[in-house]
VEXBA-548937 format. One line per 5 residues: number of its first residue (from 0); their letters; for each residue x, y negated, z negated of N, C-alpha, C, O. Coordinates in pm, 1 decimal. Last residue first. Layout:
NUM> a> X Y Z X Y Z X Y Z X Y Z ~ ...
This chain:
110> xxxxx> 1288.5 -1272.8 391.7 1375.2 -1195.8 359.9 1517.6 -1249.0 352.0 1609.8 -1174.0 319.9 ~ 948.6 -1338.4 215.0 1062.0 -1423.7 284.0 1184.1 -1293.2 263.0 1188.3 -1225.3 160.4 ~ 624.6 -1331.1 230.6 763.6 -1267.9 214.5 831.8 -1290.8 254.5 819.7 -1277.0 376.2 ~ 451.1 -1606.7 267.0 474.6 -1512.4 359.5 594.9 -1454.2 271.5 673.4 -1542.1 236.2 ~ 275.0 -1779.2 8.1 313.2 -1767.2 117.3 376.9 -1626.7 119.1 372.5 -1545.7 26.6
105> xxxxx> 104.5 -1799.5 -249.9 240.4 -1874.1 -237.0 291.4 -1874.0 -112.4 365.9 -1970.1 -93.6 ~ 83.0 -1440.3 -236.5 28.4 -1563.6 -281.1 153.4 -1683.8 -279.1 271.8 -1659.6 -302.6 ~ 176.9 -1359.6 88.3 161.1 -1331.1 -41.8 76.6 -1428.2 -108.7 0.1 -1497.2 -41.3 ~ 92.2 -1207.1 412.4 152.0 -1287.8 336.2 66.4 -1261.7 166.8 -32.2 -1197.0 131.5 ~ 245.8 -894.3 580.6 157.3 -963.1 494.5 208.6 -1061.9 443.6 328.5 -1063.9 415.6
100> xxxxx> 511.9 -853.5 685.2 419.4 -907.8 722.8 268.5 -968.7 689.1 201.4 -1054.4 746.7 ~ 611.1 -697.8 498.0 692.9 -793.4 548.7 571.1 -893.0 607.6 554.2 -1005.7 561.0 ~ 478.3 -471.5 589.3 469.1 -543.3 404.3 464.6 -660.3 440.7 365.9 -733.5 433.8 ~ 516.2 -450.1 799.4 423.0 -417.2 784.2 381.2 -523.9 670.4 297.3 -613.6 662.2 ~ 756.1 -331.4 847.8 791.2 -447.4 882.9 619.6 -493.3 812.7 627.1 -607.8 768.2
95> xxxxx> 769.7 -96.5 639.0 852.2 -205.1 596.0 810.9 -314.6 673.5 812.7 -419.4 609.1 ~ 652.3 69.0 856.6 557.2 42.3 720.3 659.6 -88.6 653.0 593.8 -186.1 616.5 ~ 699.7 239.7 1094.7 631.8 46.1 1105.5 618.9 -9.8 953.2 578.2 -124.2 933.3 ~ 799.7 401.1 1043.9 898.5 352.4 1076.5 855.5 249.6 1082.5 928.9 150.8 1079.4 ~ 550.3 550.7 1038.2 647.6 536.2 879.8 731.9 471.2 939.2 807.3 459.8 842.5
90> xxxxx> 303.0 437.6 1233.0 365.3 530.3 1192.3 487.6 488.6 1086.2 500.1 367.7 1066.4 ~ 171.2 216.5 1244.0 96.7 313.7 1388.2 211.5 443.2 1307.8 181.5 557.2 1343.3 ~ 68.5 57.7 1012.8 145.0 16.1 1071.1 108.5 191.4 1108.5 46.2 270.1 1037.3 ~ -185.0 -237.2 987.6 -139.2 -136.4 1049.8 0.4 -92.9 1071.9 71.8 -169.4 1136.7 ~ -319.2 -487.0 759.1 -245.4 -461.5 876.3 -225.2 -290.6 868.2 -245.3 -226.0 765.3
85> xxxxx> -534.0 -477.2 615.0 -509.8 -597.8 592.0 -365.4 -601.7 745.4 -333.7 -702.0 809.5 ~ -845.5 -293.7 668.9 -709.7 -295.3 624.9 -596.1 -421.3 659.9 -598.9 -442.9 781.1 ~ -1071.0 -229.6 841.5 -1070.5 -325.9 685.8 -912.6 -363.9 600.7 -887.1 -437.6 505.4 ~ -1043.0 98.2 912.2 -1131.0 -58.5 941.7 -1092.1 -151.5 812.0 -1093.4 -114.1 694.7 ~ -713.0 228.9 975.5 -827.2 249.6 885.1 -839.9 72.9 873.6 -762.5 -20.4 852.4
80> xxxxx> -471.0 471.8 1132.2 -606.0 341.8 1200.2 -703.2 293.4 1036.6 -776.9 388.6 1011.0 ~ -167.7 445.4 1016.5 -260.3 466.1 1086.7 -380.9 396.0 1069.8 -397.2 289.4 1010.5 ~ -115.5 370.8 750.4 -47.3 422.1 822.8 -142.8 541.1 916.1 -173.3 659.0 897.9 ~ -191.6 6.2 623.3 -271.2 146.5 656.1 -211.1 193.7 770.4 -216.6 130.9 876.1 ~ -181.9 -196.1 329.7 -89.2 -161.5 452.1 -147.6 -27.8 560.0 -85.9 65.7 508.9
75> xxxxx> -357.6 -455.2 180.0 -346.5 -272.7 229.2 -297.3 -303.6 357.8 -329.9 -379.5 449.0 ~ -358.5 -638.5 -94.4 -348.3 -635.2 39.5 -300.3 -463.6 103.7 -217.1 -385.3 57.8 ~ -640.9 -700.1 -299.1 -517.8 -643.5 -272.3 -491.9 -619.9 -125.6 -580.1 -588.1 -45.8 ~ -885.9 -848.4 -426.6 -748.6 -936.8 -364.0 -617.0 -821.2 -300.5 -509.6 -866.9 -261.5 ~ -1048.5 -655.8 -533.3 -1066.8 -699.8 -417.2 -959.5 -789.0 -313.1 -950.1 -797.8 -190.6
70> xxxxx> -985.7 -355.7 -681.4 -905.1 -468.3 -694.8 -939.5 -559.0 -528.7 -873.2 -535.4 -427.6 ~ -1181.3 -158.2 -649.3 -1101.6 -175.7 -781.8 -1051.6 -324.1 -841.5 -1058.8 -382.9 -949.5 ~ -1314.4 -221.6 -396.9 -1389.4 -231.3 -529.8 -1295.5 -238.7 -652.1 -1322.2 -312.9 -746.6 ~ -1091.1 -208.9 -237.0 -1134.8 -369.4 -281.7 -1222.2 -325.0 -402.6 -1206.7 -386.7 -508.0 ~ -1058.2 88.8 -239.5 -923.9 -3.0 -302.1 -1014.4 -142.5 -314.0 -1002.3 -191.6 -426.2
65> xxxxx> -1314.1 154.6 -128.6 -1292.1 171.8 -253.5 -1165.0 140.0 -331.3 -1154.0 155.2 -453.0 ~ -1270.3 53.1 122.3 -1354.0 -3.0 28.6 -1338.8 0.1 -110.8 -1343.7 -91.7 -192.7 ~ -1042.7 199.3 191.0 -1027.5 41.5 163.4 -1108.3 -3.6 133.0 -1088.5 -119.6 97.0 ~ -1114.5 475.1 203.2 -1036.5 480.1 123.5 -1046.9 282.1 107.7 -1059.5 242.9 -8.3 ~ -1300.6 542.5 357.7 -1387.0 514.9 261.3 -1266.1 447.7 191.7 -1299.2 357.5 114.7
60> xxxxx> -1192.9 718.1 585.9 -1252.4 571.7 582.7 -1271.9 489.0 537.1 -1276.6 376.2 586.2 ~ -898.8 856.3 458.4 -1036.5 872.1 451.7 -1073.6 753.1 501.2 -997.4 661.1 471.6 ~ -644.2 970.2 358.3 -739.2 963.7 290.7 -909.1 925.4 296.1 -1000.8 941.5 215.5 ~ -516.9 957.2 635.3 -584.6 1094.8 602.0 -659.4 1089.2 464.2 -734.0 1183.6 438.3 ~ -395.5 674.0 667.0 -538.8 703.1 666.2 -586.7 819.6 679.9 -697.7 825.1 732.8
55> xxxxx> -256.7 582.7 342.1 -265.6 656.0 454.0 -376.3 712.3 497.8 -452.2 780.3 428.8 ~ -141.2 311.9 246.0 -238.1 439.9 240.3 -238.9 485.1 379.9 -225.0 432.0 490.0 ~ 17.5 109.1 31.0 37.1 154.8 151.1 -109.7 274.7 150.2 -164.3 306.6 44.5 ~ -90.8 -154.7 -149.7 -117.2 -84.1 -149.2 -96.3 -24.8 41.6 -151.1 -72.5 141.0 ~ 38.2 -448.3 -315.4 -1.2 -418.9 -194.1 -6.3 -286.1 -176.4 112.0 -253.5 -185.9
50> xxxxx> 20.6 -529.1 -595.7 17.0 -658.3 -482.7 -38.9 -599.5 -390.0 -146.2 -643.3 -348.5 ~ -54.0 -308.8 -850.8 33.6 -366.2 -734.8 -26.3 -505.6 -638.2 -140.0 -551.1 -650.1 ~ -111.9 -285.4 -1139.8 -132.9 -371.9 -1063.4 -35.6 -436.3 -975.2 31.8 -538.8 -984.9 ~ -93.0 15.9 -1221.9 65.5 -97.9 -1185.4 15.5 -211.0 -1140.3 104.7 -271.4 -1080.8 ~ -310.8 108.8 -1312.0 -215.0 64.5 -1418.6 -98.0 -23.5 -1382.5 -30.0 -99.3 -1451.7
45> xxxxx> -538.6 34.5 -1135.5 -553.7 -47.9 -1274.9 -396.2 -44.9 -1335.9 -346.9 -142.8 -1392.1 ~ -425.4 189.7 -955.9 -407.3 46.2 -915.0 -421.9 -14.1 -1089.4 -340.2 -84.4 -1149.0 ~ -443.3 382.5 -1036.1 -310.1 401.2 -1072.6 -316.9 260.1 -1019.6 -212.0 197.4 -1034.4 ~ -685.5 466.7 -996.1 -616.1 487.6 -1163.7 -512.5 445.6 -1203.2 -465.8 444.1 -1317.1 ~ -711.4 500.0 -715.4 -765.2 399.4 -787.6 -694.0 342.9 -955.6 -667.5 232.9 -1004.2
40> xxxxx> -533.9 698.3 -726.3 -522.7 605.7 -658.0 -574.7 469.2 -696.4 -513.6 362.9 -707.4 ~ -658.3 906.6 -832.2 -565.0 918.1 -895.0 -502.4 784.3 -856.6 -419.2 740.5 -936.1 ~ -910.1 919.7 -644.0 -882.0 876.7 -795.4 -788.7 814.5 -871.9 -800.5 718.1 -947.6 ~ -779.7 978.7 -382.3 -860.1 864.3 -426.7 -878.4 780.9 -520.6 -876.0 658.0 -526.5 ~ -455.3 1097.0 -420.2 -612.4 1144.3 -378.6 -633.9 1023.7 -449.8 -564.2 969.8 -535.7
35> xxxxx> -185.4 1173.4 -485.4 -231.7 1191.4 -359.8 -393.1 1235.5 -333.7 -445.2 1330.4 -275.2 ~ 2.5 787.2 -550.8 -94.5 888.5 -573.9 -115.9 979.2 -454.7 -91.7 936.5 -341.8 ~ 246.2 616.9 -729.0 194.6 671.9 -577.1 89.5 832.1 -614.1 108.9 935.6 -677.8 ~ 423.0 356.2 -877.0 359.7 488.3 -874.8 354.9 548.4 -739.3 441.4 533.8 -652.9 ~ 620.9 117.1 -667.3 535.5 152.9 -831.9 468.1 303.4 -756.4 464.7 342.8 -639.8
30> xxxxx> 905.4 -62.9 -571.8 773.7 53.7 -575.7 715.4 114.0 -662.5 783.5 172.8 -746.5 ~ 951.0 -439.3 -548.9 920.2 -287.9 -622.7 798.5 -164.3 -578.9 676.6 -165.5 -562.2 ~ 1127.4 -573.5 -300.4 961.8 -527.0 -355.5 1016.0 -447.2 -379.6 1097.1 -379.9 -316.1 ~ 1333.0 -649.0 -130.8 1236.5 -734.1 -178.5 1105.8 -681.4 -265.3 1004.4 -747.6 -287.4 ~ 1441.7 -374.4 -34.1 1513.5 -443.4 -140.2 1451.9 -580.8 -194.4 1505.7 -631.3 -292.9
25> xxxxx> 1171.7 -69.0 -27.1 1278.1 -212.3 25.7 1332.7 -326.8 -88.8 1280.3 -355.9 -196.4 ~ 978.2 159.9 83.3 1124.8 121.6 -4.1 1198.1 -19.0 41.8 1267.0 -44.4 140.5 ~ 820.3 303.1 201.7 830.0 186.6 192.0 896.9 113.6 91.1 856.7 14.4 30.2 ~ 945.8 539.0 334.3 947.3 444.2 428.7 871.2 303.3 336.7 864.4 198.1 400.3 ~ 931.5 662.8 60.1 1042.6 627.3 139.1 1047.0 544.0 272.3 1150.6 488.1 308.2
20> xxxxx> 647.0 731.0 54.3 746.1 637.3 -34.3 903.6 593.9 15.3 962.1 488.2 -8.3 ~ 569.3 866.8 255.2 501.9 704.1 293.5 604.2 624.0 110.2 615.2 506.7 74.6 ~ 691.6 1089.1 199.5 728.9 1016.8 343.3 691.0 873.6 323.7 758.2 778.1 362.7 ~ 577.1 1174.1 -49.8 697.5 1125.2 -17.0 752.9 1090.7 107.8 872.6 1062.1 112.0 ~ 321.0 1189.6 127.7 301.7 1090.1 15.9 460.3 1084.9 -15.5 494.7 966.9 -8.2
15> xxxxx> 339.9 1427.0 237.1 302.8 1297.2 280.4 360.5 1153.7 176.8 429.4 1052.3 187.7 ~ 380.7 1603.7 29.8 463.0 1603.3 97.3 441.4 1423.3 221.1 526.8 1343.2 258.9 ~ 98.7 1561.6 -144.6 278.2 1567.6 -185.2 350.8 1476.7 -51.9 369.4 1356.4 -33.4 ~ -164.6 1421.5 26.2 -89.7 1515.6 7.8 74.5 1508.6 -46.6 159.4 1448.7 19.4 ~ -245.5 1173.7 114.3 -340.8 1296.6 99.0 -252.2 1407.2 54.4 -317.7 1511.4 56.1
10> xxxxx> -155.6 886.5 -9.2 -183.5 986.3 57.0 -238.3 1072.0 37.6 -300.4 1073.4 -68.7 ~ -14.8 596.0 -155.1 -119.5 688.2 -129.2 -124.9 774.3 -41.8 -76.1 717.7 56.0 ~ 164.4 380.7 -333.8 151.5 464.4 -204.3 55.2 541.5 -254.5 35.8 558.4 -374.9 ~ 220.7 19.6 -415.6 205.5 151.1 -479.6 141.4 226.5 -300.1 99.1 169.2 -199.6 ~ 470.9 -238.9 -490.2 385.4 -176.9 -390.3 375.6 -50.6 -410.2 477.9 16.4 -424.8
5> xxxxx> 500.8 -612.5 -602.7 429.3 -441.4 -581.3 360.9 -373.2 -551.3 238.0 -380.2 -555.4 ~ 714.5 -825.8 -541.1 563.9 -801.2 -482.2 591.6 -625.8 -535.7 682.6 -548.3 -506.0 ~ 880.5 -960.6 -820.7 922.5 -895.0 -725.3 747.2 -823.7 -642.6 671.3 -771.6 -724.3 ~ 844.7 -1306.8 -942.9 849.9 -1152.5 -963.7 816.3 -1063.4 -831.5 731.5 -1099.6 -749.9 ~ 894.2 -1615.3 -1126.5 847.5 -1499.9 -1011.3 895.4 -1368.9 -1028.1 974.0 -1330.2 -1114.7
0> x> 705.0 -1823.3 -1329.1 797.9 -1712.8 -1325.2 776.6 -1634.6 -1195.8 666.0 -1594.5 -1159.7
């Protein structure tokens, strides 16, 4: 059975955190939840088990260790610089090609 890649957001803040949902909105992938702190982040990987996790790196250094400890297979999109992150994208206008660019299980997102 296939099914649409999911993708949950993170940030440090409300108002952030509806920027990084709207830039990652797209007609190949569902958007699931979105948190704006660590916890609430982690809490929220157990419940949507997304595919791919956007974050933003005002959450912190720490933030992609502690996404693999939850869920080590998940692929992280990181808006801005953060070590360990599966790609970059340098600001909200990069974050769609970003997804796009990770590959999946099965292969590459096809559009």
């Amino acid at each position: 059975m296939c099914r649409s890649l999911r993708v949950l957001c993170g940030a440090a803040g409300p108002e952030r955190l509806d920027e990084l949902r709207r830039a990652s909105v797209g007609a190949h992938w569902e958007l699931v939840g979105g948190a704006v702190s660590m916890e609430a982040l982690e809490g929220q990987m157990a419940e949507w088990q997304p595919d791919v996790v956007v974050v933003d790196a005002d959450l912190g250094e720490g933030a992609v260790a502690a996404l693999r400890r939850v869920r080590p297979s998940i692929r992280i999109v990181a808006v801005g610089s953060l070590c360990g992150a599966d790609a970059e994208a340098r600001s909200t206008e990069d974050v769609r090609a970003a997804i796009l660019g990770l590959s999946r299980p099965g292969g590459p997102v096809r559009t």
